[in-house]
C-alpha positions as CSV (number, residue, x, y, z in Angstrom):
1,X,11.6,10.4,-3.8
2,X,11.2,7.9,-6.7
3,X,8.2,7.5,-7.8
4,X,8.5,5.1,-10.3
5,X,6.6,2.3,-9.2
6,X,3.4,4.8,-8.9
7,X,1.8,4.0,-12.0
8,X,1.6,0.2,-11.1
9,X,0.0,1.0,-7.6
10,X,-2.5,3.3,-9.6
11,X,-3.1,0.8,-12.3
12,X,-3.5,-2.0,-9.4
13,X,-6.3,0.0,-8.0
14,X,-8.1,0.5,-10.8
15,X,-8.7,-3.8,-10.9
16,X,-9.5,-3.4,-7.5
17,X,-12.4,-0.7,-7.6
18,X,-14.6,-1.5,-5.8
19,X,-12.5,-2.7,-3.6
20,X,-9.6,-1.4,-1.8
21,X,-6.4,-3.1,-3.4
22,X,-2.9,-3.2,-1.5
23,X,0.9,-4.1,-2.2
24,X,4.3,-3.6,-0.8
25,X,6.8,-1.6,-2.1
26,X,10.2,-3.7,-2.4
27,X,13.7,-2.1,-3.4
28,X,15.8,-5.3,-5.9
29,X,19.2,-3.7,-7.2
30,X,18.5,-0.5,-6.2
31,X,15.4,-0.3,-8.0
32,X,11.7,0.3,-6.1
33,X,9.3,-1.8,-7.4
34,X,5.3,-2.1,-6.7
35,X,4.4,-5.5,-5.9
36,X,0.7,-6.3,-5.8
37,X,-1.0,-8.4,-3.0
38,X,-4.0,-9.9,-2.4
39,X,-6.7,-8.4,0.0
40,X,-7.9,-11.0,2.2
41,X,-9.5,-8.9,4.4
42,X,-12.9,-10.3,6.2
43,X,-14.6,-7.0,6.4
44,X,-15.9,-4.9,3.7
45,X,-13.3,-4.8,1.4
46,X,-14.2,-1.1,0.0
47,X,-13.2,0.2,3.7
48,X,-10.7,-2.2,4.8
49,X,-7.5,-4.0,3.5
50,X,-5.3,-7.1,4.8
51,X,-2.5,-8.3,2.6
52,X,-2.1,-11.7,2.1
53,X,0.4,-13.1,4.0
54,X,1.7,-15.4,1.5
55,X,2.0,-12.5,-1.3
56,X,4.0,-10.9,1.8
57,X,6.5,-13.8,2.4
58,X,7.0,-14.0,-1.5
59,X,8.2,-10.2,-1.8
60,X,9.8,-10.7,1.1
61,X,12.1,-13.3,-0.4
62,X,12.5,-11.8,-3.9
63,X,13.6,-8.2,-2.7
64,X,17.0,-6.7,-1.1
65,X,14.2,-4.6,1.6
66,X,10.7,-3.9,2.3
67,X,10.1,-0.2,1.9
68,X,6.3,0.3,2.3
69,X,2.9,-0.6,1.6
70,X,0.7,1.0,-0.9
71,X,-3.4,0.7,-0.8
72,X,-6.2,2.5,-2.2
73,X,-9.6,4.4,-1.2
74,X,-12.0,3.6,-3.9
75,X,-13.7,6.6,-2.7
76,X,-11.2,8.7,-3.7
77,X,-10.6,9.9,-0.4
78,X,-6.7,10.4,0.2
79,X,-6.9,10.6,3.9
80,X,-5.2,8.0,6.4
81,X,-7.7,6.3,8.3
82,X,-6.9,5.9,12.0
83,X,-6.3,1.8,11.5
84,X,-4.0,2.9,8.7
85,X,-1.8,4.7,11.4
86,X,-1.5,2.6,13.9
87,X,-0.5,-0.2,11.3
88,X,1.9,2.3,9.8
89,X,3.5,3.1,13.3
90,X,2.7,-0.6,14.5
91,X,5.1,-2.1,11.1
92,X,7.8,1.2,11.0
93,X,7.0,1.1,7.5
94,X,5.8,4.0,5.0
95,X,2.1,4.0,3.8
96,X,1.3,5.2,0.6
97,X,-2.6,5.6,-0.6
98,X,-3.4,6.2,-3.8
99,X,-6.7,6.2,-5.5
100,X,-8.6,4.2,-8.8
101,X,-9.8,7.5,-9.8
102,X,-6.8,10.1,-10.2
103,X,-3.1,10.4,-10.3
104,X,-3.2,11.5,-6.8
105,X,-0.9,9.8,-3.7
106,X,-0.4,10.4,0.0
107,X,2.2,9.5,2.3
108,X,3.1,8.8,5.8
109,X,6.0,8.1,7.6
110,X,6.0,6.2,10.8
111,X,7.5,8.8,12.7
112,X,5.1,11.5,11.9
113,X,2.1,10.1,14.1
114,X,1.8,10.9,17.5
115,X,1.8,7.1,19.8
């Protein structure tokens, strides 16, 4: 799996802290690139992420696909809350989480939680 794009996501999250940050992951010319969005989410932004939807439409426009999305636990806890798996399976799209305070990532693929 490339990983490229990892140290962007990482970076991105660091701004963030407090706050949980978000992007997509978008492949241009064979190359996967982390694209950072807005969180507009109304709740507590440390627990909760919504990506802007006009951040969305942008990537959406400038890249050959949408491969994933990408968002952080300031906490530094990598473990997929049950809203983050139901918006994985609900999209068919790959989650990453990554954290402000280490190197560390997790993944999900859609296919791997139960309906």
């Amino acid at each position: 799996m490339n990983y490229l794009w990892k140290q962007d996501a990482i970076e991105h999250a660091k701004q963030c802290d407090p706050e949980e940050s978000c992007g997509i992951i978008g492949i241009k010319n064979n190359i996967k690139k982390y694209y950072p969005c807005k969180n507009i989410s109304n709740e507590f932004k440390a627990e909760s992420f919504v990506i802007n939807p006009l951040d969305w439409a942008d990537v959406e426009d400038s890249v050959d696909e949408i491969v994933g999305i990408v968002h952080s636990h300031p906490q530094d806890i990598l473990e997929f809350s049950e809203s983050d798996k139901y918006s994985c399976k609900a999209i068919d799209l790959t989650f990453y989480l990554v954290s402000p305070k280490s190197d560390k990532i997790a993944v999900i693929q859609p296919d791997e939680i139960d309906a």
